[in-house]
ZAMARGU-4260 file (C-alpha; in steps of 0.2 Angstrom, whole numbers, plus 5000, padded with zeros to 4 digits):
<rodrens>
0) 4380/5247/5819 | 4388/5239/5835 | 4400/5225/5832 | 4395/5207/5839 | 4403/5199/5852
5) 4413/5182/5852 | 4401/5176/5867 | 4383/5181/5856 | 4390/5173/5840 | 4393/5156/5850
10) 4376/5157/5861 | 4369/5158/5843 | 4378/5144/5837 | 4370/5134/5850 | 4353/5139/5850
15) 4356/5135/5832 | 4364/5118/5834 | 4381/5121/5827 | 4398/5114/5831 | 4414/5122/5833
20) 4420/5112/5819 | 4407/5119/5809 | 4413/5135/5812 | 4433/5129/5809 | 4427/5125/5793
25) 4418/5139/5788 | 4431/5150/5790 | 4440/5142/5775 | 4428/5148/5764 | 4431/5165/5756
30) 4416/5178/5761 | 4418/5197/5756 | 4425/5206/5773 | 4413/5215/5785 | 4402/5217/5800
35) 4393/5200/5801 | 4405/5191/5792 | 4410/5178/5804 | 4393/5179/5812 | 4387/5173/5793
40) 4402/5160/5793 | 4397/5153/5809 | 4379/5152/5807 | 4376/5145/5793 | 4389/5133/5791
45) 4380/5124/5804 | 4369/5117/5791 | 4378/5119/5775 | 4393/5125/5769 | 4394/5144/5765
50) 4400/5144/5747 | 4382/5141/5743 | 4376/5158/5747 | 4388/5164/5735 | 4381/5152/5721
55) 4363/5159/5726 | 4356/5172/5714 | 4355/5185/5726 | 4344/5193/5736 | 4335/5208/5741
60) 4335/5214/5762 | 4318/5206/5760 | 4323/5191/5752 | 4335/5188/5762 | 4325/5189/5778
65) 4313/5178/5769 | 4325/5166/5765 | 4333/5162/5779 | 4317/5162/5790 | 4315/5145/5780
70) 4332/5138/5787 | 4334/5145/5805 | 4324/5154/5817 | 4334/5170/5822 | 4319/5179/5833
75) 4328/5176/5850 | 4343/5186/5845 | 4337/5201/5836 | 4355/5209/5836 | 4364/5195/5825
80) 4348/5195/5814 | 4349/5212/5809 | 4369/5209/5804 | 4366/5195/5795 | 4352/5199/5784
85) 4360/5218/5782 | 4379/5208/5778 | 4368/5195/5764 | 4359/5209/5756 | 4375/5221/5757
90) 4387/5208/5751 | 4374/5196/5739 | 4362/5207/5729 | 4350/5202/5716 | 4362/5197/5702
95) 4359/5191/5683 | 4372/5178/5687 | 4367/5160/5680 | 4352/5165/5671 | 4338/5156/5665
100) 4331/5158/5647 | 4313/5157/5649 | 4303/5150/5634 | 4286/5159/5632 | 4273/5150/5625
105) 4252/5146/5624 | 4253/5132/5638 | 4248/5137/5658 | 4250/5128/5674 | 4239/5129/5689
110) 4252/5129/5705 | 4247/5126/5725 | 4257/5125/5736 | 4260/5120/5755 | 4277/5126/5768
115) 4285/5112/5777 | 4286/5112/5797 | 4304/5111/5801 | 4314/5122/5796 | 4329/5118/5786
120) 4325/5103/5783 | 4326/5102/5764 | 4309/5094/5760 | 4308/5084/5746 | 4302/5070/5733
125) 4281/5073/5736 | 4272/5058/5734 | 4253/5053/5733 | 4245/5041/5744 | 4229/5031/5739
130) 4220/5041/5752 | 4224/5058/5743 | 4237/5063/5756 | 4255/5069/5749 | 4272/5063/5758
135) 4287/5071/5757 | 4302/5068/5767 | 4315/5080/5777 | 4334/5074/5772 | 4343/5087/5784
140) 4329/5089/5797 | 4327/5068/5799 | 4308/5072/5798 | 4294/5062/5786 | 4279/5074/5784
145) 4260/5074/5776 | 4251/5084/5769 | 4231/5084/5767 | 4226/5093/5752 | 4207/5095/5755
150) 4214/5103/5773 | 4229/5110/5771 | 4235/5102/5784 | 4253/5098/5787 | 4259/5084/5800
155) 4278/5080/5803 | 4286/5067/5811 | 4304/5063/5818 | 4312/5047/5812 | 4326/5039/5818
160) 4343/5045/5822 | 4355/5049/5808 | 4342/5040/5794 | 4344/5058/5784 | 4331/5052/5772
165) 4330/5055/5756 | 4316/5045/5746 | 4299/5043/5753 | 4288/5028/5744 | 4270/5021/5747
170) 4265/5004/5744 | 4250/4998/5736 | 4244/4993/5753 | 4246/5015/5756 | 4262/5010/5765
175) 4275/5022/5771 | 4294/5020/5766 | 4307/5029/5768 | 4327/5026/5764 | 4338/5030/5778
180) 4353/5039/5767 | 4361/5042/5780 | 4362/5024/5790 | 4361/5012/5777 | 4342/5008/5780
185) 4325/5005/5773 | 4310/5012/5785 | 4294/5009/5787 | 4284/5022/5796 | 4267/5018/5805
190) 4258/5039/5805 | 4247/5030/5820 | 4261/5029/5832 | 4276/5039/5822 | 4286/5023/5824
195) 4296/5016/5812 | 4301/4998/5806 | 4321/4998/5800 | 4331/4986/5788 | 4350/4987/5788
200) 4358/4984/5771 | 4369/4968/5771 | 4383/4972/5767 | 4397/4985/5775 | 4402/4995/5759
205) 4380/4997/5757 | 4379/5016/5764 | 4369/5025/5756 | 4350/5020/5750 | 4347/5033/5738
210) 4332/5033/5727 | 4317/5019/5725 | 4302/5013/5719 | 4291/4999/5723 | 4285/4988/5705
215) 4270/4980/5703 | 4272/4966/5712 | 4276/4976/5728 | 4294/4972/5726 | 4305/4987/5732
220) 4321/4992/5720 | 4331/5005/5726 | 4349/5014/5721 | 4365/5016/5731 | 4373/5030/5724
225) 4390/5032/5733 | 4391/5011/5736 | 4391/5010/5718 | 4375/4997/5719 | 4358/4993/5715
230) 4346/4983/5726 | 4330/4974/5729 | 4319/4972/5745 | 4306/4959/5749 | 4294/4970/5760
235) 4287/4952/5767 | 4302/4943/5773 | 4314/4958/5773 | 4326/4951/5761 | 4338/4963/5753
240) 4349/4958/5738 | 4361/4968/5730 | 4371/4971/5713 | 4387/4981/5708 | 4386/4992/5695
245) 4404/4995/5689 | 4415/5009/5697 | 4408/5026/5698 | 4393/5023/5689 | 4383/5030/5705
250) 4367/5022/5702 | 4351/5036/5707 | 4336/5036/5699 | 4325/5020/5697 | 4308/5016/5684
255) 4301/5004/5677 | 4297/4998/5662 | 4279/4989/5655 | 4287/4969/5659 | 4289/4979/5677
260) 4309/4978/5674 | 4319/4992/5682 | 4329/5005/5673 | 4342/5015/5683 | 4349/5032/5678
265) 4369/5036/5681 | 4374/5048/5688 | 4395/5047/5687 | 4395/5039/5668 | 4386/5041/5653
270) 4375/5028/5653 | 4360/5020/5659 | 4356/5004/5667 | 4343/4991/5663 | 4338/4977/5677
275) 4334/4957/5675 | 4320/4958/5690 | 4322/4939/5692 | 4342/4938/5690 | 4347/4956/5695
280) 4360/4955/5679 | 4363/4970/5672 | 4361/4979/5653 | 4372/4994/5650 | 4366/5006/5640
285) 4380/5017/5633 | 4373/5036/5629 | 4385/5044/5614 | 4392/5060/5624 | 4406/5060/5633
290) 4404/5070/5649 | 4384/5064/5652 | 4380/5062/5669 | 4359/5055/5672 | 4351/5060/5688
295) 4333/5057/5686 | 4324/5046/5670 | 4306/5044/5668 | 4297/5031/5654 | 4283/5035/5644
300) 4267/5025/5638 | 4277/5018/5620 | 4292/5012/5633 | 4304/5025/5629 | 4316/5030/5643
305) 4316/5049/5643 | 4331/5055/5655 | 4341/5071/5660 | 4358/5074/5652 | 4363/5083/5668
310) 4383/5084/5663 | 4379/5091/5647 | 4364/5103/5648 | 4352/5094/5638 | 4339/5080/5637
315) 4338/5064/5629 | 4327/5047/5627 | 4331/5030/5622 | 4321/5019/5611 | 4324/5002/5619
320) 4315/4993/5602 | 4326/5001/5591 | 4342/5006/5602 | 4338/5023/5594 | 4345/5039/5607
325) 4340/5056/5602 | 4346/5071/5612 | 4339/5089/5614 | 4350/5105/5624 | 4339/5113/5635
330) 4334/5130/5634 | 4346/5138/5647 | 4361/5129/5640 | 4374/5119/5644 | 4376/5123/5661
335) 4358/5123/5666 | 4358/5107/5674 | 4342/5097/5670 | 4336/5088/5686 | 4320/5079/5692
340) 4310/5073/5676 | 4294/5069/5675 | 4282/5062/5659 | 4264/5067/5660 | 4256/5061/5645
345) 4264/5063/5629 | 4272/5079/5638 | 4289/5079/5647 | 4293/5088/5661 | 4309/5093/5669
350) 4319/5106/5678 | 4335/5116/5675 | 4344/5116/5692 | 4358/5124/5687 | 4353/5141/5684
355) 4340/5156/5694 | 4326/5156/5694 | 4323/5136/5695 | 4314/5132/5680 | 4299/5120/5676
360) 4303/5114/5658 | 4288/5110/5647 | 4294/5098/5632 | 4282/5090/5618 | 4291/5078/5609
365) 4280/5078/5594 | 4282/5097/5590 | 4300/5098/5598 | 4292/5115/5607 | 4300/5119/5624
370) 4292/5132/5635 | 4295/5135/5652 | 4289/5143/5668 | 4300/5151/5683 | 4295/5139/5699
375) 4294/5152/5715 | 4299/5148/5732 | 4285/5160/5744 | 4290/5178/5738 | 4307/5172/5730
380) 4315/5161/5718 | 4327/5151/5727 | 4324/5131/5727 | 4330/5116/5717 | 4318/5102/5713
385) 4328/5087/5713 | 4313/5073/5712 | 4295/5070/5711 | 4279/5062/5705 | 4266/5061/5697
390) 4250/5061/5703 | 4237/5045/5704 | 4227/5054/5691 | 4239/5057/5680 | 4235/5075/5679
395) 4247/5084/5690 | 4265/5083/5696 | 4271/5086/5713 | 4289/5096/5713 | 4296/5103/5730
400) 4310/5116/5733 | 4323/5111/5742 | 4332/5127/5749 | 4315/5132/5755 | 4305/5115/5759
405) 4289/5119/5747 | 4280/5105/5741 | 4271/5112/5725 | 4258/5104/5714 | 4257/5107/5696
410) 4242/5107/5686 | 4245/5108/5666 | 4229/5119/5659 | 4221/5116/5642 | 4226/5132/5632
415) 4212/5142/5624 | 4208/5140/5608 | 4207/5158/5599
</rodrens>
């Protein structure tokens, strides 16, 4: 195998749309010496940082070809290809590192699923539209995307500069939202001319619109994760107020109760946050673990808050009536990282990030009976589902794969009865 040359690796780079500050940085990561190395340094670093291939699980040649076809189109330089995938599959097998413990059981899920357009993008939170189409936004591609399920069809389009989105909404109108984490905005996007409306947050220290959700009343109610806020917007006079939540609390996930007050997860404490959606004054809700982090909550029909222990491995819900909080650990244990969470039913559902194969998590709560199901990327296991939905019917959930932009619908099946 020929070695590279320092002209090919940078004519890569900027087919590729890296920076020679990528590469600088890059280079302070640790990778296992040998040919490629510094062409796997330099490319990839222009979208992420490298230390997350050696947290992947590993893959096979073929996995890694397949892999990085969903990040970066390497077809104009066959040459580098070939030492790339050859130095991942050399240096990164398939490895037993962070495993899943997968709970069998009687239930079954009915998956389909539909590939994003632009690659690298890291699709995510799938949402339904009245109309039956499914939206999803692109955080590192700057894209918003639909998807027409009786088709198949997929339509993408740019948003603007730097908005880096990462929450997609739909009004009851079948409006299109977006929050712009990456220029403190709130979007509205128009699919007839791929245009969008934008609101600046009000204040300087307001960065980074995070998660939202409109209530019933069509009001908006969004998290600011980083700002340490949580805010509301007025769709029909574009007024946005805002509320601290104390330091390092880092507001992210957002629902809503029946009285249509908002409930917000935390993700830097252990607790979670009830709104006043008149005042905006803020409930804390202590949760009894030390070390608890919240990424995601979800509330079920009887108005409990079902939410992700994501710090500690496990799942819990609060009773709001009764200030009751009851915990669970996850199947995969304390490090498996429980992320997006979803309540279908009188069925939770949830995922463990934190270990390989990602893992859709079935939980009854009348039983106390986990099972669990491996969630595929294409031919791999190699995504995070980080937020969804539930469908309009009430019979499906909508998940996605980050790492490989799939947005996968999930259909629980009765189980026979033998």
């Amino acid at each position: 195998m020929s070695k590279f040359s320092a002209v090919s690796a940078m004519t890569l780079m900027l087919i590729l749309g890296g920076s020679a500050a990528a590469q600088t940085q890059a280079r302070q990561d640790d990778l296992p010496d040998g040919p490629g190395r510094e062409l796997v340094q330099g490319v990839c670093s222009a979208c992420h940082q490298v230390r997350e291939i050696e947290r992947s699980l590993g893959y096979t040649l073929a996995g890694w070809e397949e892999l990085t076809a969903t990040m970066i189109d390497l077809a104009p330089t066959p040459n580098e290809k070939t030492l790339i995938i050859d130095y991942l599959a050399q240096h990164f097998p398939p490895s037993n590192k962070r495993p899943a413990k997968i709970i069998p059981g009687p239930h079954q899920i009915e998956t389909k699923v539909w590939k994003a357009i632009k690659l690298g993008q890291r699709a995510r939170d799938p949402i339904e539209a009245p109309d039956g189409s499914i939206w999803y936004v692109g955080q590192w591609g700057n894209v918003i995307g639909r998807i027409d399920p009786n088709t198949d069809n997929v339509q993408e389009w740019d948003l603007p500069s730097k908005s880096l989105p990462h929450s997609v909404m739909v009004d009851k109108a079948g409006g299109i939202w977006f929050l712009g984490n990456g220029n403190g905005t709130i979007g509205k996007f128009d699919p007839a001319t791929g245009k969008s409306t934008v609101y600046k947050m009000p204040l300087p220290n307001a960065k980074d619109p995070h998660t939202g959700e409109f209530d019933h009343d069509g009001i908006f109610w969004f998290t600011l994760q980083l700002s340490d806020m949580i805010g509301r917007f007025n769709p029909s006079n574009g007024d946005i107020k805002l509320v601290s939540t104390k330091p390092g609390a880092k507001p992210y996930g957002v629902k809503f109760d029946k009285d249509g007050s908002p409930w917000v997860a935390c993700n830097g404490a252990p607790c979670l946050y009830r709104v006043d959606k008149q005042t905006m004054d803020l409930t804390e809700i202590q949760l009894p673990l030390p070390g608890t982090t919240v990424r995601r909550i979800d509330i079920a029909a009887d108005g409990r808050v079902w939410y992700v222990n994501s710090g500690k491995g496990r799942i819990g819900v609060h009773d709001p009536k009764t200030g009751r909080i009851t915990e669970w650990d996850s199947p995969s244990g304390p490090t498996s990282h429980p992320y997006g969470i979803n309540v279908l039913g009188d069925i939770v559902w949830y995922n463990e990030s934190g270990v390989r194969p990602d893992v859709l998590v079935r939980f009854d709560p009348a039983t106390e009976q986990f099972q669990s199901f491996p969630i595929l990327s294409g031919g791999i296991y190699a995504g995070i589902h980080r937020n969804g939905h539930v469908t309009r019917d009430g019979r499906s959930l909508l998940l996605h794969q980050s790492a490989t932009s799939y947005i996968i619908k999930v259909t629980p099946k009765v189980p026979l009865v033998r």
